[in-house]
Structure formats: structure tokens, C-alpha cells
C-alpha positions as CSV (number, residue, x, y, z in Angstrom):
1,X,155.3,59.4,137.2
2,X,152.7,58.4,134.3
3,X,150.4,56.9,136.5
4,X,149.7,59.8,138.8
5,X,149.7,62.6,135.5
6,X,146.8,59.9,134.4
7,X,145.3,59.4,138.1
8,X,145.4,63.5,138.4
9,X,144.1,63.5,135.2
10,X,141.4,61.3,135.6
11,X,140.5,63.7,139.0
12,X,140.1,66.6,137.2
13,X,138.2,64.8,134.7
14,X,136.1,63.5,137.5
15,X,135.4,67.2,139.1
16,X,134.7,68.6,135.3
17,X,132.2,66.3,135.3
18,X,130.5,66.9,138.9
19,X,130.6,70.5,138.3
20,X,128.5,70.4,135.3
21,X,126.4,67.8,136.1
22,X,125.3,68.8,139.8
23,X,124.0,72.2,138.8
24,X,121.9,71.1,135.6
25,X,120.1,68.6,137.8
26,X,119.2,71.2,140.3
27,X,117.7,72.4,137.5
28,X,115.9,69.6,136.4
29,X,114.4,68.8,139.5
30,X,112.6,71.6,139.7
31,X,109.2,72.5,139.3
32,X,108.3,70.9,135.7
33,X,106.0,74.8,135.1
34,X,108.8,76.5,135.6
35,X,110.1,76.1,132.2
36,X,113.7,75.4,133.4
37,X,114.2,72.3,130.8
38,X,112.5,74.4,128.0
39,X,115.3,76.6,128.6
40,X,118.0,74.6,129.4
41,X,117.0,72.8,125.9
42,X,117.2,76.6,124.0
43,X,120.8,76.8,125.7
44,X,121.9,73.8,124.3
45,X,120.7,74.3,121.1
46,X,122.2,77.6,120.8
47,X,125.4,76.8,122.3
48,X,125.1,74.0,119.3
49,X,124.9,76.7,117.0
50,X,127.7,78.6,118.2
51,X,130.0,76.0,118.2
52,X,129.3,74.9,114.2
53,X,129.2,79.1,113.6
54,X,132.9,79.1,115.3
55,X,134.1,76.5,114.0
56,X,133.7,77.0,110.5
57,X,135.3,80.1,110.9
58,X,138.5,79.0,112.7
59,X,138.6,76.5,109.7
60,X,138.1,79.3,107.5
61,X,140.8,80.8,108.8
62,X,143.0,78.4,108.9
63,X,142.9,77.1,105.5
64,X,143.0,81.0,103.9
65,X,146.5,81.2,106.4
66,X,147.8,77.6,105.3
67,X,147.3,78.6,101.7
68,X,149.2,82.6,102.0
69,X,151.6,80.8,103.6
70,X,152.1,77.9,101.4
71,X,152.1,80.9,98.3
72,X,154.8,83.5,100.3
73,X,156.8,79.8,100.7
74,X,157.1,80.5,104.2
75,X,157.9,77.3,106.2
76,X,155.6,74.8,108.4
77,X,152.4,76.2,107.1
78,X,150.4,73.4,109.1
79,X,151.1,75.9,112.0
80,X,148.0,77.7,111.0
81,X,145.9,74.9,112.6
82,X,147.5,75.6,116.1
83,X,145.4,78.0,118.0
84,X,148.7,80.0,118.9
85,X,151.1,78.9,116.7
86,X,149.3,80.6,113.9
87,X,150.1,83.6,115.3
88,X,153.5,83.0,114.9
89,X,153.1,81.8,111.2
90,X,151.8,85.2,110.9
91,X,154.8,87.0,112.4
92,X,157.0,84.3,110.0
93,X,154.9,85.5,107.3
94,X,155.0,89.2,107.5
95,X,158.5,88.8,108.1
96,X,158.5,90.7,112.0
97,X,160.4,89.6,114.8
98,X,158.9,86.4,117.3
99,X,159.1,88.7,120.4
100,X,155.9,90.1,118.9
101,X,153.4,87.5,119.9
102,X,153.9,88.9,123.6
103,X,152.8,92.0,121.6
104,X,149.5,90.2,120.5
105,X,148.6,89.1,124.4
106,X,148.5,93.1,125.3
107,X,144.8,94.3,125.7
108,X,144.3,97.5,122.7
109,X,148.1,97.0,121.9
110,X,147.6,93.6,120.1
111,X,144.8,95.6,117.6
112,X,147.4,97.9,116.4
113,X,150.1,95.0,116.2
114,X,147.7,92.6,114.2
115,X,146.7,95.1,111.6
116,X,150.6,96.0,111.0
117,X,151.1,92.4,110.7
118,X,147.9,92.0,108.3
119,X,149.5,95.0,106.3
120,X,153.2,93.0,106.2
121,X,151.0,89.9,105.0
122,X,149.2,91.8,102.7
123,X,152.2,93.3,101.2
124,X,154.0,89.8,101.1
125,X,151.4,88.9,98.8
126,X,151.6,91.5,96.7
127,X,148.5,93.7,97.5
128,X,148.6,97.0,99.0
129,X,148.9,97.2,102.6
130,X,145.7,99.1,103.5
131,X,144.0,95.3,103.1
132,X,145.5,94.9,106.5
133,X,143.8,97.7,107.8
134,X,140.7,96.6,106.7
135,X,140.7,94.0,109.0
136,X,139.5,96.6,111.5
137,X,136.0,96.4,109.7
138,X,133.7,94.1,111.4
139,X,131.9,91.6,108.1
140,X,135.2,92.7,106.3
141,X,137.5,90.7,108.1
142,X,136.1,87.9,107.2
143,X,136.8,88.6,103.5
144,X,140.3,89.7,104.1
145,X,141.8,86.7,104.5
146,X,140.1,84.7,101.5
147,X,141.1,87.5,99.2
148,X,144.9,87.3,100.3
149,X,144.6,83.4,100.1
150,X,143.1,82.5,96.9
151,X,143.3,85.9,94.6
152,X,145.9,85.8,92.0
């Protein structure tokens, strides 16, 4: 059974690999005035940029939610590293029922839900609970967390 999990895998891996690759050198083989590889070079580099941009942020985020919930003594707070286990950490956090992460998947719904749970965390740290509304503010959010994690 483990050897045709790895050969599928290895297929997909395979096909991944085709469908990226095939496309960018049709691009490449075109005309060199064209200024496909200028381009493809500026997609790269941004995508580079994204990718650093978004990934200092979910570590952000992570270590601001491992530290409120290492300080409300909630339990397993190396769940905040787990793209959807930290939403349960969350729920475990502001003390809400686990049925609630279905909540969170809803288009519009999971907006409302997460700034109720944001308020419940703010509130289990001691702050008032219009923090959590505040995470509705677009440069804001980001602050938010930080101040819940490492304020006294």
C-alpha cells in the first residue's frame, strides 16, 4: 500500500512539474523583443516578495497567538503554527464551542464569528472586548494581536 501512495505521489509530483514547466517555456521560446522573460523575471521577483511579505506575517501571527495562549494557560499552544488548528486554539482560547470552526468556513458569516472570538480573546486577557472589533480595521489588525500578546 506504501509503495503505490509514494508511486501516486511521485505522479502527481511528476504532472506538478510538467504543468509549470511546459507553459513558461512557451514563453521563453518566444520572440526574445517581446519582452516575455523581462516579465516573467518581474513575476518572479514579485511573487518573491510576496512570499517573504506573507510569511513574516503568518509568523507574526503565530508567535503573538502562541504567547496569549501560553499567558490565558490554555493547552497545546504550538497549535498556533497549524494553518487550521490555530483556529481552534482560538475557539479553546475564547472559551466557544469547537462546532464553530465550521462557522469560520462560511463566506460574510466567518467575519462576524472571528471578531466575537477576537472580543472573547480580548477579554480573556483582560482588555476590553472592543479590541476584537478592531480587528475589522484594515493596518489595525495587524497591531491587534501584538498588543494582546506582549502588553501587560
Amino acid at each position: 500500500m506504501k509503495k503505490r501512495a509514494w508511486r501516486f505521489g511521485a505522479l502527481g509530483l511528476l504532472l506538478g512539474v510538467l504543468c509549470v514547466a511546459v507553459p513558461v517555456r512557451a514563453i521563453l521560446a518566444q520572440e526574445e523583443g517581446s519582452g516575455t522573460a523581462a516579465g516573467l523575471a518581474f513575476a518572479g521577483a514579485f511573487m518573491l516578495v510576496f512570499l517573504v511579505f506573507f510569511g513574516a506575517l503568518y509568523v507574526y501571527m503565530a508567535l503573538a497567538l502562541s504567547t496569549i495562549a501560553k499567558k490565558t494557560n490554555t493547552e497545546n499552544p504550538w497549535l498556533a503554527w497549524i494553518p487550521i488548528a490555530n483556529i481552534v486554539l482560538m475557539l479553546n482560547i475564547a472559551k466557544k464551542p469547537i462546532w464553530w470552526i465550521i462557522l469560520c468556513f462560511i463566506p460574510l458569516v466567518n467575519i462576524v464569528i472571528l471578531i466575537i472570538v477576537w472580543m472573547a480573546i480580548a477579554e480573556a486577557r483582560g482588555k476590553p472586548n472592543w479590541w476584537g472589533i478592531l480587528m475589522i480595521v484594515p493596518v489595525v489588525n495587524l497591531i491587534v494581536p501584538g498588543y494582546l500578546a506582549w502588553a501587560d
